[in-house]
Each structure stands twice: as structure tokens, then as C-alpha cells.
Backbone as CSV, one residue per row, in Angstrom:
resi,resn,N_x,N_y,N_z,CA_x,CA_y,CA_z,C_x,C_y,C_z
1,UNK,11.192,100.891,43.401,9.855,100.527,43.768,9.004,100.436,42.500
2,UNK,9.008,99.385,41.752,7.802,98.779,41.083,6.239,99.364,41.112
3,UNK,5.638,99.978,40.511,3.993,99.900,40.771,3.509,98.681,40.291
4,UNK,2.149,98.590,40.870,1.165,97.177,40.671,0.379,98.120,39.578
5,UNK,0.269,96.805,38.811,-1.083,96.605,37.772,-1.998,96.442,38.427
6,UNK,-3.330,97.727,37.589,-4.288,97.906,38.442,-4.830,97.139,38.046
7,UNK,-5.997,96.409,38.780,-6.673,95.188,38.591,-8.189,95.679,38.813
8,UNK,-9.416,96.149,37.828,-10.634,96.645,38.627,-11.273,95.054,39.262
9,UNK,-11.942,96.029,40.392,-12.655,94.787,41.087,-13.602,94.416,40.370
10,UNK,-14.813,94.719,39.602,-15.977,94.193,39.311,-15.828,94.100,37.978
11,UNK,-16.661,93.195,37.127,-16.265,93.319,35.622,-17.679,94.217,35.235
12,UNK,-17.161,95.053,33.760,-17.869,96.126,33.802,-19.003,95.557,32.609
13,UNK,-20.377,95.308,32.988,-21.394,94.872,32.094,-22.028,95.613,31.135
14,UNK,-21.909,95.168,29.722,-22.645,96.597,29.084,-23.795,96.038,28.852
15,UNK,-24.758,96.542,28.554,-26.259,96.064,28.450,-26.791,96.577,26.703
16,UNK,-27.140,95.860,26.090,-27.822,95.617,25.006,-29.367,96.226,24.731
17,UNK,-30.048,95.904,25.688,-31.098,96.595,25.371,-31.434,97.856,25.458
18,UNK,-30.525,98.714,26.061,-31.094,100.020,25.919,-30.196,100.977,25.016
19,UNK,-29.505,99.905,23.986,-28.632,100.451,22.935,-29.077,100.751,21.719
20,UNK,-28.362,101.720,21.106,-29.370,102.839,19.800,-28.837,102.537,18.764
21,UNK,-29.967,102.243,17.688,-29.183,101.738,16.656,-27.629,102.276,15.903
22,UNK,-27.684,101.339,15.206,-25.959,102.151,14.597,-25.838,102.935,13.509
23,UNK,-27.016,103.199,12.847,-26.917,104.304,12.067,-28.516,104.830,11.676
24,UNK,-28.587,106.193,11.561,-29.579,106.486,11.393,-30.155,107.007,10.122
25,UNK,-30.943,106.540,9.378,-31.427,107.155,7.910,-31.490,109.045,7.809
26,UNK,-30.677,109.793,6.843,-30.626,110.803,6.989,-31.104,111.214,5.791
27,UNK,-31.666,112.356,5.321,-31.567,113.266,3.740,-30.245,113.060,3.047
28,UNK,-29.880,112.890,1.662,-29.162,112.993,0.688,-29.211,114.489,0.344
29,UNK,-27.804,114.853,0.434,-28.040,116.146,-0.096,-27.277,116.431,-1.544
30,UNK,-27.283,117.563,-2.343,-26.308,117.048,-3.556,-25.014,117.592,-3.479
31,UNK,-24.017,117.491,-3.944,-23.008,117.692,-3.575,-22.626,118.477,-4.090
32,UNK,-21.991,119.405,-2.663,-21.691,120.438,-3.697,-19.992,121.018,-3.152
33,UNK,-19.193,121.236,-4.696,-17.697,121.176,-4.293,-17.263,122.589,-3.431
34,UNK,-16.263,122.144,-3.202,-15.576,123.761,-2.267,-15.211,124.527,-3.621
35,UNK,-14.666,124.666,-4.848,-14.142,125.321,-5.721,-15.338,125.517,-6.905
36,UNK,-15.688,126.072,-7.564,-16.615,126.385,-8.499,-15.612,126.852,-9.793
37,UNK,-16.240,127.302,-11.045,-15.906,127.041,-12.273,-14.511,128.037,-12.253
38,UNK,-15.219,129.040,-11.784,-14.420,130.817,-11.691,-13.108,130.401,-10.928
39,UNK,-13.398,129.650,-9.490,-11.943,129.458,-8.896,-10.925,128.666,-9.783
40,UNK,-11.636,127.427,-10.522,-10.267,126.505,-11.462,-9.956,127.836,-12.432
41,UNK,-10.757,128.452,-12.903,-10.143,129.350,-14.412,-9.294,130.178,-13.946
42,UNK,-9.488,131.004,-12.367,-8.459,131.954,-11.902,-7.064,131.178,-11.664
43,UNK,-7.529,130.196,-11.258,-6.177,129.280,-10.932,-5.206,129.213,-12.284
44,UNK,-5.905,128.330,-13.171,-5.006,128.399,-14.269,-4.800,129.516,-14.972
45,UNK,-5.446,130.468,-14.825,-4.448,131.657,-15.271,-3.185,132.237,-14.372
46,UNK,-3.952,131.685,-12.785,-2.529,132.007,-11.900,-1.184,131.154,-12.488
47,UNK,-1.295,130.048,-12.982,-0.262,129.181,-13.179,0.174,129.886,-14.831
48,UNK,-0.210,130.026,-15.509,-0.015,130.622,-16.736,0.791,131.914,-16.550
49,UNK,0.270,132.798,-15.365,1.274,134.009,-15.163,2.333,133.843,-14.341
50,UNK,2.723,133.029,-13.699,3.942,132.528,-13.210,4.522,131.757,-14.157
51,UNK,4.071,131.119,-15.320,5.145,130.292,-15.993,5.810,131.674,-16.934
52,UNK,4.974,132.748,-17.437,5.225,133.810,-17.921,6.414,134.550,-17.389
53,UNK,6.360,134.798,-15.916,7.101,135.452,-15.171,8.722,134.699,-15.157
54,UNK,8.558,133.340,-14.957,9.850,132.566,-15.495,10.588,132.282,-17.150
55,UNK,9.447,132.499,-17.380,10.083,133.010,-19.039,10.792,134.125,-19.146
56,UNK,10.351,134.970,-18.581,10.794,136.191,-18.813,12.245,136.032,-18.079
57,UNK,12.272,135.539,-16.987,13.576,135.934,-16.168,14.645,134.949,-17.017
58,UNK,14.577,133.594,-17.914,15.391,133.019,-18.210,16.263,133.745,-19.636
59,UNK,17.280,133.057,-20.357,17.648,133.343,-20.936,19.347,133.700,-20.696
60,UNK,20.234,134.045,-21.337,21.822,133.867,-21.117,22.378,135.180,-21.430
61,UNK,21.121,135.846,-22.674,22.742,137.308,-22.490,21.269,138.764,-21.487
62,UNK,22.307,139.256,-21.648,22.095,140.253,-20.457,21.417,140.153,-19.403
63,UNK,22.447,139.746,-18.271,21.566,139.710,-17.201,21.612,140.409,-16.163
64,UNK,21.656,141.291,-16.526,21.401,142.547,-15.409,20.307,143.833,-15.989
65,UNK,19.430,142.778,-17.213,18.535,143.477,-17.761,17.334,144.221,-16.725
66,UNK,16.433,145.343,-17.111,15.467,145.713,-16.022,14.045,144.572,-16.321
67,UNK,14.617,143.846,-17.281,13.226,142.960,-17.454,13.528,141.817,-16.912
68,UNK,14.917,141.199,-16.769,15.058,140.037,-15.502,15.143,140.301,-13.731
69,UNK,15.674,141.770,-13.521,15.659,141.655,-12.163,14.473,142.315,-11.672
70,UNK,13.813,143.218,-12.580,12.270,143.934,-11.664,11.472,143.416,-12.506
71,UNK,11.128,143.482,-13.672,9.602,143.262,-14.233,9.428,141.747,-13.778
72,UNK,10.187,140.309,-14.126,9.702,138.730,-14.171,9.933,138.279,-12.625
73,UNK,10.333,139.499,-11.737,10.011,138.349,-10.340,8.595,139.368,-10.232
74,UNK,8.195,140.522,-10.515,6.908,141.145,-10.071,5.928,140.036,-10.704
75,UNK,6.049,139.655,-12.080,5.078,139.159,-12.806,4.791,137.688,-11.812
76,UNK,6.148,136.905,-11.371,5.971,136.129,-10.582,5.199,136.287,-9.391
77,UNK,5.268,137.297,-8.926,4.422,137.547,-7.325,3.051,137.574,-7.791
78,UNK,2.963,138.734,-8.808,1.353,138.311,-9.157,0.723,137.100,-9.481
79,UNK,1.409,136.577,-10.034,0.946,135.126,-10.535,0.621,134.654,-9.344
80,UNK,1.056,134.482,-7.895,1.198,134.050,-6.806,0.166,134.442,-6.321
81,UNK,-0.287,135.952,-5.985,-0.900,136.311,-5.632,-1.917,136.467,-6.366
82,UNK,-2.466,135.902,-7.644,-3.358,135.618,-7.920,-4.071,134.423,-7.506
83,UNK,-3.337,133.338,-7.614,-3.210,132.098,-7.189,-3.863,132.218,-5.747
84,UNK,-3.329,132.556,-5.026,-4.166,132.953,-3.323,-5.589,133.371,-3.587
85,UNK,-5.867,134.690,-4.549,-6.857,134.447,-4.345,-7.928,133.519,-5.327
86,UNK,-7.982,133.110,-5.718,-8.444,132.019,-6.358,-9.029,131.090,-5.523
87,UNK,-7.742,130.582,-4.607,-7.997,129.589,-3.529,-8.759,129.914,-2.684
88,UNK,-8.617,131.158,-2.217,-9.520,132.184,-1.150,-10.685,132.251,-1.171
89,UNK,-11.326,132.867,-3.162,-12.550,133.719,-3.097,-13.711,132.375,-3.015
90,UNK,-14.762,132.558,-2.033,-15.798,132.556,-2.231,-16.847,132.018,-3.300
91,UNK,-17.189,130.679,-3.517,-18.316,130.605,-5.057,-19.422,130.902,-4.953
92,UNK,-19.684,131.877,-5.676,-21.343,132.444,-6.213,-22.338,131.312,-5.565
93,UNK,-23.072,131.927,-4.542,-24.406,130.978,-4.286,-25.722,131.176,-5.121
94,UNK,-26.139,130.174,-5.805,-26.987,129.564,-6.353,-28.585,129.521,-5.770
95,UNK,-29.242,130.753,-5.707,-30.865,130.088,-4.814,-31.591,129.357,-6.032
96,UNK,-32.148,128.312,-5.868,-32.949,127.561,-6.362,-34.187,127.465,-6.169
């Protein structure tokens, strides 16, 4: 059993004159970014202490050193978890 295409009975009229313009003049405000100076500088130090943390873990003789398996993945997490918050904190509001 097939269904029918619905067909409306009346055609639907839109009316023009009691239509609102299409855009309305608003205030300019200035722009202001989600990240401030403090979040890029925490950032790149987050990235600076993770490239640190992979320095540390590379290298060919001893590897079952205590500075490749505990100190350069900790240094890595911090780096990480610096990085979070960076992204996280909050920029200093400005009253003017």
C-alpha cells in the first residue's frame, strides 16, 4: 500500500506589508578576544615544558634510567597540565 502525496488545499499567501525590516542598526562594540596576553605566554611555556619533558625521555644508553621512566613523563604531564590551564583561566577584566 503506497501513501499519497499530500497535496495542501489552499495556497499559502505571505503578505508584505506587515513585514520587518531585514536588519536592524545596532552599537559596534570593540572586540574583544577570548584569550588575553597571560593565556598565549602560559601556553607557550606549556609547549616549551613538554618539549623539555621529551627531551629528557629520549636518548639510547640507559634506559631504565630514573630520569626516563619517572622524572620526563611527570615533566610531560605538567606541561599538559599547564597547558589546560592556560586554556581554562579567565582574562583580567579591564574597567574603563
Amino acid at each position: 500500500m503506497a501513501q499519497q502525496p499530500f497535496k495542501p488545499t489552499a495556497p499559502v499567501k505571505n503578505t508584505t506589508a506587515a513585514a520587518k525590516p531585514a536588519y536592524k542598526a545596532t552599537e559596534t562594540k570593540p572586540v574583544s578576544f577570548i584569550f588575553d596576553k597571560g593565556n598565549y605566554r602560559l601556553l607557550i611555556i606549556s609547549i616549551a615544558v613538554v618539549a623539555l619533558g621529551f627531551i629528557l625521555m629520549s636518548g639510547t644508553t640507559d634506559i631504565y634510567s630514573n630520569t626516563k621512566i619517572v622524572i620526563a613523563p611527570l615533566v610531560v604531564l605538567g606541561g599538559f597540565a599547564l597547558g589546560f590551564f592556560a586554556i581554562f583561566k579567565k582574562p583580567s577584566v579591564k574597567v574603563d
